[in-house]
Z-matrix of the N, CA and C atoms (Angstrom, degrees):
N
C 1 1.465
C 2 1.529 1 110.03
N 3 1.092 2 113.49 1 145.37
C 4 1.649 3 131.97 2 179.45
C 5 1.254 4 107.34 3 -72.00
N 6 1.751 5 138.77 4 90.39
C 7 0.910 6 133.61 5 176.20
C 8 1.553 7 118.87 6 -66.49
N 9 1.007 8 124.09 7 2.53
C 10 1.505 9 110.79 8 -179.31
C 11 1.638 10 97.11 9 -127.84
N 12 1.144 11 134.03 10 15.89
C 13 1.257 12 146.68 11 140.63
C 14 1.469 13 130.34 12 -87.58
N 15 1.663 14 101.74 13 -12.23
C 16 1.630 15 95.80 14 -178.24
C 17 1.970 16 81.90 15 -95.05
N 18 1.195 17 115.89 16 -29.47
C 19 1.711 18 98.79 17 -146.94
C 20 1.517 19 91.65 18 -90.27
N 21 1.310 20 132.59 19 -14.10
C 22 1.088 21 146.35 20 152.78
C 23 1.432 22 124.84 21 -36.59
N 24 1.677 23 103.18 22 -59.41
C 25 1.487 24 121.55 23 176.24
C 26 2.068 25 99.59 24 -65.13
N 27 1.053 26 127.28 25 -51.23
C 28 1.306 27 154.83 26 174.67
C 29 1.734 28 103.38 27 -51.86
N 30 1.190 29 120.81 28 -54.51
C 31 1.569 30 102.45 29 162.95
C 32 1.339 31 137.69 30 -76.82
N 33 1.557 32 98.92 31 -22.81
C 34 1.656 33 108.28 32 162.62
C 35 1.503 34 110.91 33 -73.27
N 36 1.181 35 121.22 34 -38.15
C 37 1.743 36 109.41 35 166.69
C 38 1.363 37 120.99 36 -60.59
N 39 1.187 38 122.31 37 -67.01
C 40 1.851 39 104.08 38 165.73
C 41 1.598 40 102.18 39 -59.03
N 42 1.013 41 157.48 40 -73.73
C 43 1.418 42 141.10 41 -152.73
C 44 1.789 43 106.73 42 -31.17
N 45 1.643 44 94.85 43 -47.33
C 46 1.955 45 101.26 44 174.59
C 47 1.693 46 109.07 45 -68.79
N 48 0.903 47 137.33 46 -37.58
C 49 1.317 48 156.16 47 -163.85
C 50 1.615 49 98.63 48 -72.88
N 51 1.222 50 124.97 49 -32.96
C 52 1.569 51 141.05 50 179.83
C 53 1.528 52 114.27 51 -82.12
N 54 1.483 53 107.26 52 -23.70
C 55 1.848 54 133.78 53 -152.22
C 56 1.650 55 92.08 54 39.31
N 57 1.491 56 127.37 55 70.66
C 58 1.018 57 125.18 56 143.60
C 59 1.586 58 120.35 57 -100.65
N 60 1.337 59 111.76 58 158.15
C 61 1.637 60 130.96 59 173.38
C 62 1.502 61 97.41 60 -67.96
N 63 1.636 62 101.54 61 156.38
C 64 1.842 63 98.45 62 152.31
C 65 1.205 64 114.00 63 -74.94
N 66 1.307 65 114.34 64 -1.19
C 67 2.019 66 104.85 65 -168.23
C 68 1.796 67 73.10 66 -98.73
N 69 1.609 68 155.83 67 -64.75
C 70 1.006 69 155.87 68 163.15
C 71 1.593 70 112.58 69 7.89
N 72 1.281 71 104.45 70 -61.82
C 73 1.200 72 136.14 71 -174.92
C 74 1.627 73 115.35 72 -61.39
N 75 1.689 74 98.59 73 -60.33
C 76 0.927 75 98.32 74 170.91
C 77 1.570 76 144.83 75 -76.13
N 78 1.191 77 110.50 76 -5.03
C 79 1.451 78 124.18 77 -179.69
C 80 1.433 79 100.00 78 -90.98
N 81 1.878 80 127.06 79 -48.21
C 82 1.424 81 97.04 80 161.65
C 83 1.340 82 136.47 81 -55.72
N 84 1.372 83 117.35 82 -15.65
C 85 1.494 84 105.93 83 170.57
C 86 1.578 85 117.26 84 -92.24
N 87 0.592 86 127.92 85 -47.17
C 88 1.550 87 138.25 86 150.44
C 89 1.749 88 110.63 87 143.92
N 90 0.840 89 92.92 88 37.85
C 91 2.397 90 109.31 89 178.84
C 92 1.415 91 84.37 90 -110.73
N 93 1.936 92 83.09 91 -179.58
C 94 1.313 93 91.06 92 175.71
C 95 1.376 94 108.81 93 -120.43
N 96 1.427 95 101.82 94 -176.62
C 97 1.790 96 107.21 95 175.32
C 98 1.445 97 117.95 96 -18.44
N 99 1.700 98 110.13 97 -83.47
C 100 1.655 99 127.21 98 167.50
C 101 1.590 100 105.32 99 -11.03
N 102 1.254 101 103.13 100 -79.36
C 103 1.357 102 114.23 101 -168.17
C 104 1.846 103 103.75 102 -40.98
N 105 1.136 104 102.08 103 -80.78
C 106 1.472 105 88.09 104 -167.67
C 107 1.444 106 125.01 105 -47.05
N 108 1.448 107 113.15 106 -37.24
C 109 1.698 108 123.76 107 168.74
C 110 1.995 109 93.31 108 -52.26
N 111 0.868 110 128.59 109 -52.96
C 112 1.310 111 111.50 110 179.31
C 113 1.635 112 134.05 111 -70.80
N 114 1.499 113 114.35 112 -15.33
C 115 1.336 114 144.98 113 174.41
C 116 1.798 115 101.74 114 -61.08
N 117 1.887 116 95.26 115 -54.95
C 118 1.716 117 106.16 116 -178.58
C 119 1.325 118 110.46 117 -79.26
N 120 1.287 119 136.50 118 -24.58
C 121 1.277 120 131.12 119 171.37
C 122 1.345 121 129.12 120 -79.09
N 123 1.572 122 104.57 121 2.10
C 124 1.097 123 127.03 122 -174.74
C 125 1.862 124 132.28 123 47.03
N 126 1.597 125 98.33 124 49.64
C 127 1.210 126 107.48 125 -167.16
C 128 1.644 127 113.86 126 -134.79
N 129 1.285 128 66.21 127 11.30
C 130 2.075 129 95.04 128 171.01
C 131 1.743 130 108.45 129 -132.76
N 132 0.859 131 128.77 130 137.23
C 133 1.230 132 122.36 131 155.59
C 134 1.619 133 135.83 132 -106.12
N 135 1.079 134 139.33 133 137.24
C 136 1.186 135 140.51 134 -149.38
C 137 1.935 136 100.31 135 -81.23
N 138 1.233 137 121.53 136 128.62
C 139 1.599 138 124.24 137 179.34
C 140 2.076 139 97.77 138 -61.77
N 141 1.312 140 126.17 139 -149.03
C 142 1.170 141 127.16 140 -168.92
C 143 1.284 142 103.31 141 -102.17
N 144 1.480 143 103.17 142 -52.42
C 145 1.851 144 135.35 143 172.35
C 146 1.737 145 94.22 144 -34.99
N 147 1.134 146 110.24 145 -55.28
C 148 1.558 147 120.32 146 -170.27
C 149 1.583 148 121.82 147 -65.91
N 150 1.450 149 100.27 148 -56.68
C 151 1.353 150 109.22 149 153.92
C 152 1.504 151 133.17 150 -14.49
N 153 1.757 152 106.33 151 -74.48
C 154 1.363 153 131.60 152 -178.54
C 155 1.687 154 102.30 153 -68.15
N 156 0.965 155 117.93 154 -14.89
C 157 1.220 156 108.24 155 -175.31
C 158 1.895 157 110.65 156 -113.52
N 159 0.994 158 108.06 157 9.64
C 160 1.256 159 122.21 158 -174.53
C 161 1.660 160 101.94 159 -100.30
N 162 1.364 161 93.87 160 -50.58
C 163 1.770 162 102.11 161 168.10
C 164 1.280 163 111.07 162 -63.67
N 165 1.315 164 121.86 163 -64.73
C 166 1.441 165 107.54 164 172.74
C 167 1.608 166 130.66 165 -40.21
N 168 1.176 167 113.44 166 -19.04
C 169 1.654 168 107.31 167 -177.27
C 170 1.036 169 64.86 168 -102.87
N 171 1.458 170 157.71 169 -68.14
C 172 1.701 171 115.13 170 -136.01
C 173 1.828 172 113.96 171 -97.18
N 174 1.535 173 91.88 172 30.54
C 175 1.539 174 90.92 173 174.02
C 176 1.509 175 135.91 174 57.43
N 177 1.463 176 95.02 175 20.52
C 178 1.686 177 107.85 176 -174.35
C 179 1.518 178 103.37 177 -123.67
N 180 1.433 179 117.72 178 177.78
C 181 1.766 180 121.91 179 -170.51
C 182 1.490 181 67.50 180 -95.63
N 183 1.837 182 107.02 181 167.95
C 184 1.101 183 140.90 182 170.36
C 185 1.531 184 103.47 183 -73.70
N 186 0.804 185 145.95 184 -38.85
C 187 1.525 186 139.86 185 159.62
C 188 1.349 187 124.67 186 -32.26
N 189 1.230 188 113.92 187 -37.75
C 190 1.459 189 116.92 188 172.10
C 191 1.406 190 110.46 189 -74.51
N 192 1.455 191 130.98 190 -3.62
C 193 1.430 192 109.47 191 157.60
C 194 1.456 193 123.31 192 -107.92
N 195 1.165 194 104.65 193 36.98
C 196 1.979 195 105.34 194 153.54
C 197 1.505 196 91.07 195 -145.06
N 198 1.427 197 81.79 196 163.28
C 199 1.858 198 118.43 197 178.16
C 200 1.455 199 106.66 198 -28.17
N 201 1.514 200 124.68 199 178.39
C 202 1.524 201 125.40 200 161.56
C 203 1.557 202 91.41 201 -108.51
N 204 1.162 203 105.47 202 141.90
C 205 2.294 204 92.31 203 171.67
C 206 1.333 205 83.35 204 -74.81
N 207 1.570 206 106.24 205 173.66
C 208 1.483 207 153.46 206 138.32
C 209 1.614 208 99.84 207 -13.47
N 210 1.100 209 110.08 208 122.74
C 211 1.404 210 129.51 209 161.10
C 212 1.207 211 109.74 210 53.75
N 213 1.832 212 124.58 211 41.29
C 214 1.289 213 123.04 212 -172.01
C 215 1.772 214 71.33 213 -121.53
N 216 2.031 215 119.21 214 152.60
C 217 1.243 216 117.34 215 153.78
C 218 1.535 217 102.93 216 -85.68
N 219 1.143 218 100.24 217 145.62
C 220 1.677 219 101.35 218 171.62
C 221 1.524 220 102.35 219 -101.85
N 222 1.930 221 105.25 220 155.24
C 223 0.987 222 106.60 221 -160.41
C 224 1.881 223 94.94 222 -111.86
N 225 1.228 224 102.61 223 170.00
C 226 1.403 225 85.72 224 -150.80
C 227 1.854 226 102.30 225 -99.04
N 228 1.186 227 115.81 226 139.28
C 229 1.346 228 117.28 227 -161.92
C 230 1.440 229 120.06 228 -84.97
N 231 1.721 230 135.20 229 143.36
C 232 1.217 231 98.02 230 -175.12
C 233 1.654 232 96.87 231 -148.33
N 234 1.065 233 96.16 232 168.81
C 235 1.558 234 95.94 233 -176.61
C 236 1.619 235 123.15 234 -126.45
N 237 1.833 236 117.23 235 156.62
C 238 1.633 237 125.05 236 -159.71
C 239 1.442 238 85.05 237 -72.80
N 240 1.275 239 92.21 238 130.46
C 241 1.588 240 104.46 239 169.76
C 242 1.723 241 102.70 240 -108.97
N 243 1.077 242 144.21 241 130.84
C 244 1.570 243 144.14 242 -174.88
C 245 1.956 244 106.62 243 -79.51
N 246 1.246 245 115.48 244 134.12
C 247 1.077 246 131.07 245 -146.31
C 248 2.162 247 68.83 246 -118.22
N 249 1.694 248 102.26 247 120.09
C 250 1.665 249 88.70 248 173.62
C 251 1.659 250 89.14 249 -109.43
N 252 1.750 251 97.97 250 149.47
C 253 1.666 252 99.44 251 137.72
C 254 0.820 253 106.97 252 -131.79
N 255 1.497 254 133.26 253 -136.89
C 256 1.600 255 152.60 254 -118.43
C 257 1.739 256 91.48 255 -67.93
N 258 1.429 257 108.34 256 114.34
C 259 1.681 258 124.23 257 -154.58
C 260 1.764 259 88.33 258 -72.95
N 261 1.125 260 169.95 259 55.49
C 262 0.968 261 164.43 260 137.93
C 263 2.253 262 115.15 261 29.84
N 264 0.942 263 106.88 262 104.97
C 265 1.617 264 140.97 263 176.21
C 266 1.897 265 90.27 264 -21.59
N 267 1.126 266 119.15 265 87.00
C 268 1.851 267 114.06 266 138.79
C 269 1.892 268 73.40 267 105.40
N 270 1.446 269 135.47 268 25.75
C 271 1.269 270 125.60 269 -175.65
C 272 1.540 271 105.86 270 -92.88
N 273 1.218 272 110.18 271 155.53
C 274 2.000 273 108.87 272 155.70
C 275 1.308 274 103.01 273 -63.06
N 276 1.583 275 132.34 274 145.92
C 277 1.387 276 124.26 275 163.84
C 278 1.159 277 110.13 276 -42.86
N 279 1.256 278 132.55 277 -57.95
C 280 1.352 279 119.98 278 -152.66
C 281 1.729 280 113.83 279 -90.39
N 282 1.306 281 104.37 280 12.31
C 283 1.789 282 118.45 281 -175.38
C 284 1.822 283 75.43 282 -44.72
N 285 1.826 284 96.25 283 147.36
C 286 1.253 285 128.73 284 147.45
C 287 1.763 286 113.94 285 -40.39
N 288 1.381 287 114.80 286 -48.61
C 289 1.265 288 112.41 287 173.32
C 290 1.465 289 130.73 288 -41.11
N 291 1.410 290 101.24 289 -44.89
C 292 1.384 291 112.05 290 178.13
C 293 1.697 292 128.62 291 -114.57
N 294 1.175 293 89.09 292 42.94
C 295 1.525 294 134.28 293 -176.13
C 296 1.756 295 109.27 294 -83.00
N 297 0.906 296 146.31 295 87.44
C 298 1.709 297 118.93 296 -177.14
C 299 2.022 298 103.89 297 -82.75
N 300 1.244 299 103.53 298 -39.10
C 301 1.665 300 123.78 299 -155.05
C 302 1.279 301 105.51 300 -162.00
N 303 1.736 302 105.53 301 166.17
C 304 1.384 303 121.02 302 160.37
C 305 1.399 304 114.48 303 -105.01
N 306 1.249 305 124.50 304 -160.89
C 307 1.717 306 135.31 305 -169.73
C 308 1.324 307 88.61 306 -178.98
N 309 1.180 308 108.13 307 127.97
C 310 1.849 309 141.77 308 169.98
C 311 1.853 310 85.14 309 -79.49
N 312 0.724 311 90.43 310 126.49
C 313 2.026 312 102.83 311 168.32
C 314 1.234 313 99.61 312 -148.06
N 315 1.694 314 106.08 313 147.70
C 316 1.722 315 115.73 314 167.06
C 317 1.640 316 96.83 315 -81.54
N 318 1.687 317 70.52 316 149.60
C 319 1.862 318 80.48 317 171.89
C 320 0.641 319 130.52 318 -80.44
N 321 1.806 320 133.76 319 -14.62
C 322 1.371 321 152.17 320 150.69
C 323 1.332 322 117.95 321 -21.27
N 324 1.486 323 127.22 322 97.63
C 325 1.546 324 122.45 323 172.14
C 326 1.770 325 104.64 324 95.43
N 327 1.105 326 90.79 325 7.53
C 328 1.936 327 102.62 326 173.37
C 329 1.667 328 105.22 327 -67.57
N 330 1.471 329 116.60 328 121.92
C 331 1.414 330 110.40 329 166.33
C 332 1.823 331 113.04 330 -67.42
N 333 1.176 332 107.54 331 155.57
C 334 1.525 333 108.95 332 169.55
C 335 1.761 334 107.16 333 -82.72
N 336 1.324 335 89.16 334 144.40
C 337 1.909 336 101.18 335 164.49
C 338 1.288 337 75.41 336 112.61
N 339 1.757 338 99.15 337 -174.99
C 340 1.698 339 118.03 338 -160.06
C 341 1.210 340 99.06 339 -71.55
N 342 1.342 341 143.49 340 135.85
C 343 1.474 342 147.37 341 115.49
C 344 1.724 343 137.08 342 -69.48
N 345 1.159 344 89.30 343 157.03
C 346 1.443 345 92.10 344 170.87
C 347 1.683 346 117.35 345 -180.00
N 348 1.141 347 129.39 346 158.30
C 349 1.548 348 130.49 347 -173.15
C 350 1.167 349 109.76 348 -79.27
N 351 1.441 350 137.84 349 147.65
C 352 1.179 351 137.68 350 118.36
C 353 1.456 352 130.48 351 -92.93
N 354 1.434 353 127.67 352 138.41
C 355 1.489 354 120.44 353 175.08
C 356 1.510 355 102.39 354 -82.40
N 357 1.477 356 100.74 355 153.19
C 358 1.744 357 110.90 356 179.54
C 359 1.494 358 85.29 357 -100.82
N 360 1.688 359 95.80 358 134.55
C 361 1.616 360 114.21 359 154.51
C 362 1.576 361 121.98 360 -127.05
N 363 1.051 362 98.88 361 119.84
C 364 1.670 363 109.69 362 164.82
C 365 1.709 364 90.20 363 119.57
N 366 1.476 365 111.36 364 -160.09
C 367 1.099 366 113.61 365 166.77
C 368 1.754 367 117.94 366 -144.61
N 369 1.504 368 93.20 367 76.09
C 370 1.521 369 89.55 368 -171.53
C 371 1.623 370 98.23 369 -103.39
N 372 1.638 371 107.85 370 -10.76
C 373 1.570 372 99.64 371 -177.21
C 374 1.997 373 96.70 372 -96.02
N 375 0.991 374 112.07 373 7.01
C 376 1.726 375 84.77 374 162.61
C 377 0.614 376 133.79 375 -69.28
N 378 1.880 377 124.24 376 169.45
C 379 1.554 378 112.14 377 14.18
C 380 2.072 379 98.40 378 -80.49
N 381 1.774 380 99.79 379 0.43
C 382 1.738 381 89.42 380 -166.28
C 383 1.748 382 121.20 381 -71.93
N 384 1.271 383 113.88 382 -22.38
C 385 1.532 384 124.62 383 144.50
C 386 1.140 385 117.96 384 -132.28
N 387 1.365 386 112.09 385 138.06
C 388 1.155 387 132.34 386 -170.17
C 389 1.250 388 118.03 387 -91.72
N 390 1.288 389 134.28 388 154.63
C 391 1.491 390 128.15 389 178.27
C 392 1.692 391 126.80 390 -56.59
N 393 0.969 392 113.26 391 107.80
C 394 1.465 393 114.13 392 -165.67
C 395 1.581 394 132.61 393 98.78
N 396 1.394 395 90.00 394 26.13
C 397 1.192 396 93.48 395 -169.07
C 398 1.822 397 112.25 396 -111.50
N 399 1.155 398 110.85 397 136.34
C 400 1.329 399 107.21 398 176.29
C 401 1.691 400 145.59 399 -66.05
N 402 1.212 401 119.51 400 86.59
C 403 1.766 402 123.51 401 -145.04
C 404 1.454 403 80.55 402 -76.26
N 405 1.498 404 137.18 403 155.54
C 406 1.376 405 156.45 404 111.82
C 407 1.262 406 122.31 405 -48.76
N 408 1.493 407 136.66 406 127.34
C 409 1.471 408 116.85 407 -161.15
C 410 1.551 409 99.34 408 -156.30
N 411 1.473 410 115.21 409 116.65
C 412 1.578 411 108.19 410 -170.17
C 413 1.390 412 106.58 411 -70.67
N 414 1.053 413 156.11 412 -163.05
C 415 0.974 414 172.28 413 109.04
C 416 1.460 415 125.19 414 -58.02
N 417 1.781 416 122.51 415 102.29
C 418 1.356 417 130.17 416 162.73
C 419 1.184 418 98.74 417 -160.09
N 420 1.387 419 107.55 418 172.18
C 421 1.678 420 114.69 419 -172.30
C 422 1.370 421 109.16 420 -97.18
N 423 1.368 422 133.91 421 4.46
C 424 1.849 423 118.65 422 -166.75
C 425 2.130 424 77.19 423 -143.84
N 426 1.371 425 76.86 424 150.81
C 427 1.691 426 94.37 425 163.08
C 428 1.517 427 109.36 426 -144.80
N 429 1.576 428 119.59 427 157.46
C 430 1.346 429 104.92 428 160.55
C 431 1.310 430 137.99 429 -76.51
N 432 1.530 431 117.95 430 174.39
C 433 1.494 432 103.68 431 -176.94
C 434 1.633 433 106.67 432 -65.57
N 435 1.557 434 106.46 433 152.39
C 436 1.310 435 106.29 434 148.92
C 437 2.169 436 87.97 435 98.09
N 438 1.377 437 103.53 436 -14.19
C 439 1.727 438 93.84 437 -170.01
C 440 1.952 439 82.73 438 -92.71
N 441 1.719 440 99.43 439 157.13
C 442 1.460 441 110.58 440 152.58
C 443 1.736 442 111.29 441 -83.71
N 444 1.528 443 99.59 442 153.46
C 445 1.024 444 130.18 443 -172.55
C 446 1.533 445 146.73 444 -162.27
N 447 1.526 446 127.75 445 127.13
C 448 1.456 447 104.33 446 -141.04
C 449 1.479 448 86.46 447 -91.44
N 450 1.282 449 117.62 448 144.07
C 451 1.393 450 133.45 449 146.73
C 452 1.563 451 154.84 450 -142.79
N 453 1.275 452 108.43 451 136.31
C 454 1.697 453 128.72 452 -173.53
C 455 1.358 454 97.49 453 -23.97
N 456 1.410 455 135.98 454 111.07
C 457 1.348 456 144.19 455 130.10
C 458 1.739 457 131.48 456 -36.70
N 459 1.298 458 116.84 457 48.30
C 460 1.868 459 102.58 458 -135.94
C 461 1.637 460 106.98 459 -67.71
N 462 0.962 461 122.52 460 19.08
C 463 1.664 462 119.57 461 172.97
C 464 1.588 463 109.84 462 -91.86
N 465 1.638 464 100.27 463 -30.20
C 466 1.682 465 107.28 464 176.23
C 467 1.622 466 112.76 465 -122.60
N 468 1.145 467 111.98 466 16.33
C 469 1.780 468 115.02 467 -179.95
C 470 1.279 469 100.16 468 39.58
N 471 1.717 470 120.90 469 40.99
C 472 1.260 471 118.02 470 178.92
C 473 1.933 472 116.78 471 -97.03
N 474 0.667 473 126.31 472 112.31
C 475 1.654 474 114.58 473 172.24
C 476 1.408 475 120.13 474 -75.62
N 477 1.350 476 99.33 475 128.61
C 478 1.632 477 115.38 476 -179.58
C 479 1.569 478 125.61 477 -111.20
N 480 1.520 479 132.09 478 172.19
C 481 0.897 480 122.51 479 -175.74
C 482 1.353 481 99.54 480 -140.20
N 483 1.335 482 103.70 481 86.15
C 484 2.020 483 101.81 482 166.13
C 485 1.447 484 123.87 483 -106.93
N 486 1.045 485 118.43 484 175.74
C 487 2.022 486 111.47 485 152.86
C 488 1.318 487 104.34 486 -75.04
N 489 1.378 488 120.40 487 160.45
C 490 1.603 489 135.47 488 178.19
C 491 1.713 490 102.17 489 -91.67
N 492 0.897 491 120.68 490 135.03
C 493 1.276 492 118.61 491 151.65
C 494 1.164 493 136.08 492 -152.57
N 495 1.554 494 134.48 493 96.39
C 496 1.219 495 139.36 494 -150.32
C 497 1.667 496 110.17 495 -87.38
N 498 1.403 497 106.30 496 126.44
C 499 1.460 498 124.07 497 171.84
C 500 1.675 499 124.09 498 -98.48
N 501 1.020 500 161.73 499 103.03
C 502 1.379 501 155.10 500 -129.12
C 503 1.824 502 96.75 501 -6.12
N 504 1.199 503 96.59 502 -97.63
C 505 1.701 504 105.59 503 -166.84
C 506 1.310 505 109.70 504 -72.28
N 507 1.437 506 111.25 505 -31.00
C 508 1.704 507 113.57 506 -149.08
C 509 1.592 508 80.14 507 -99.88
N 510 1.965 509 94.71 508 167.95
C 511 1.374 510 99.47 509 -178.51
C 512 1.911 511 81.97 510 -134.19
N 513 1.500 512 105.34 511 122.86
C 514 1.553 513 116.03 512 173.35
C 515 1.599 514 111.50 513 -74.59
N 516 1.271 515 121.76 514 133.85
C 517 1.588 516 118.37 515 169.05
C 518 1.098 517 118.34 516 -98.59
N 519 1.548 518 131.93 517 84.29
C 520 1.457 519 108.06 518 -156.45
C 521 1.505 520 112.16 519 -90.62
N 522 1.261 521 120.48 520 -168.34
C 523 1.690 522 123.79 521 -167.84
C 524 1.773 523 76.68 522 -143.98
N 525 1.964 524 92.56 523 136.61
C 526 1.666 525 92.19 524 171.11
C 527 1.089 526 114.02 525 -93.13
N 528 1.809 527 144.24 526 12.40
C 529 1.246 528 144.98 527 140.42
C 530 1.078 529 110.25 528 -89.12
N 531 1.519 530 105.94 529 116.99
C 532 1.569 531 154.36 530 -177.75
C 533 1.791 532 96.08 531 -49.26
N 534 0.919 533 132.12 532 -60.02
C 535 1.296 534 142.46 533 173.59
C 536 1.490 535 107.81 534 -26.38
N 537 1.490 536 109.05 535 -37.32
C 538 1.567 537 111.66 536 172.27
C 539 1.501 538 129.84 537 -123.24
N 540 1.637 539 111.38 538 151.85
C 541 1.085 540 104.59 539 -151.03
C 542 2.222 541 106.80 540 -95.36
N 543 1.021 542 101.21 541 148.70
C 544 1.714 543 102.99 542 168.09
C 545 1.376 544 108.76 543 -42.91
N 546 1.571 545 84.88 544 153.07
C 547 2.076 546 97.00 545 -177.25
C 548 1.553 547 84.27 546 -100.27
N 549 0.838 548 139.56 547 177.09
C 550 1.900 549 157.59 548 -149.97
C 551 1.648 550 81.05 549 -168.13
N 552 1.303 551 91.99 550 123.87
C 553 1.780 552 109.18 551 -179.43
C 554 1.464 553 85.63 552 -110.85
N 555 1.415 554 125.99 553 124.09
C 556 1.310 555 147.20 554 144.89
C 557 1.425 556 132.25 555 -74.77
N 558 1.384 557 111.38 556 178.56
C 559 1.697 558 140.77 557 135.38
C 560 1.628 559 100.84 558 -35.05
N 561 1.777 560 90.84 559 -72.15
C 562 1.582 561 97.42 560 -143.39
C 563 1.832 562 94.42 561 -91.33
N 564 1.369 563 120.78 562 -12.86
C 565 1.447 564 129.21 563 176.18
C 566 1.228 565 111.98 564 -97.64
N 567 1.522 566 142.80 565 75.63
C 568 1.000 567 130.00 566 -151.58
C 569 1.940 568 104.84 567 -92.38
N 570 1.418 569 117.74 568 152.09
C 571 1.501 570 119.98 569 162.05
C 572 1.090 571 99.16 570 -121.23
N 573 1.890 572 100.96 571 172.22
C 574 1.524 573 104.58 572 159.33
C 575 1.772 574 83.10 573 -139.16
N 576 1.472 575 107.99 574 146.68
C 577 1.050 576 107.02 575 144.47
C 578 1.413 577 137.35 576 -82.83
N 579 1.436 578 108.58 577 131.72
C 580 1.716 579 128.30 578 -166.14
C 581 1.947 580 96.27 579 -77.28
N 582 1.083 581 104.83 580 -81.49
C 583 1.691 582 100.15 581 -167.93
C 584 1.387 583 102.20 582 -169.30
N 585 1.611 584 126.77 583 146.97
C 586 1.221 585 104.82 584 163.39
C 587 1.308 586 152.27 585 -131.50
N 588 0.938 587 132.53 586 170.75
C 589 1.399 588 150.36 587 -133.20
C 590 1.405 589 108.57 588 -54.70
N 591 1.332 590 121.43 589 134.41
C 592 2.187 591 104.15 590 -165.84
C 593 1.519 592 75.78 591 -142.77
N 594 1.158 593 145.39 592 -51.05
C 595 1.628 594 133.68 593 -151.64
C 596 1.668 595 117.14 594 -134.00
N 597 0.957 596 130.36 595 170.59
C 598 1.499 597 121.71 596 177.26
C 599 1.772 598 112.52 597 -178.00
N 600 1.487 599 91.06 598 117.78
C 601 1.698 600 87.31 599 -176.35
C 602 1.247 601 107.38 600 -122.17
N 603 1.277 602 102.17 601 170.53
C 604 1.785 603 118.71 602 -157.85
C 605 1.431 604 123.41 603 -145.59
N 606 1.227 605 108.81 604 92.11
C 607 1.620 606 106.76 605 163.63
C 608 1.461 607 145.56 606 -61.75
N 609 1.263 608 88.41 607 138.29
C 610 1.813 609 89.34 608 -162.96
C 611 1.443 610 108.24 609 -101.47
């Protein structure tokens, strides 16, 4: 096997998995464009120095960029997913600020594009998340009706987790316990939608 074609093929899959650019890519490591387009085409090979640092921006052990030999099980690799809270005023979502923690997750069944966690608080989405529970949430700005989805509160930089549901102008936030009532996204109530909702795990 072509070792600098498998780890090649292997950094362009998380690099997509990140929705990063090769120029993206390349400025966190500190090369340029070329280089990494040649790293994935496998017609460059990465030094050791490069390696370790390739994993580190893409959040994986260095093992995951060569082969498994013959009759070894491989163990399955996974990557820090950022756990956000309190969304911080004029921030990038994913600013350090509004960062609480990470989460070790397998990469297995990982959507591509940005991720990141939100914790559920309260219980306005029961019984379908439960309080404390950890939602997975891709990152884009539109969802369809009827999907959950976390979104920017901007009067309290609070993040929420409702279904979307759009009414002519207005967009309803509903909560699937009945007990509580929809937020009415305004003019003067502004949201944004954060990303939405694909996975959700739960400790027992």
């Amino acid at each position: 096997m072509d070792l600098a074609k498998y780890a090649g093929a292997v950094i362009k899959n998380l690099r997509e998995e990140n929705g990063w650019t090769q120029t993206d890519l390349a400025k966190k490591v500190g090369v340029g464009k070329t280089t990494i387009a040649n790293y994935e085409s496998g017609t460059r090979s990465p030094n050791q120095d490069m390696l370790f640092k390739l994993a580190d921006v893409l959040q994986v052990s260095v093992n995951r960029l060569f082969p498994v030999p013959d009759g070894v099980i491989p163990v399955t690799s996974s990557r820090k997913i950022p756990v956000l809270g309190e969304i911080a005023c004029g921030e990038p979502i994913l600013a350090d600020e509004n960062i609480e923690e990470y989460v070790e997750t397998p990469v297995n069944g990982l959507p591509t594009g940005t991720i990141f966690y939100l914790k559920a608080k309260g219980d306005s989405m029961k019984p379908t998340i439960p309080n404390g529970s950890l939602v997975l949430i891709r990152q884009q700005p539109v969802v369809e009706d009827g999907e959950i989805a976390a979104v920017l509160l901007e009067d309290s930089n609070e993040a929420t987790l409702k279904r979307v549901k759009h009414a002519s102008n207005t967009i309803l936030l509903m909560p699937d316990n009945r007990d509580y009532d929809p937020i009415v996204v305004t003019e003067t109530s502004k949201a944004r939608i954060l990303g939405k909702a694909v996975k959700m795990t739960v400790d027992f």
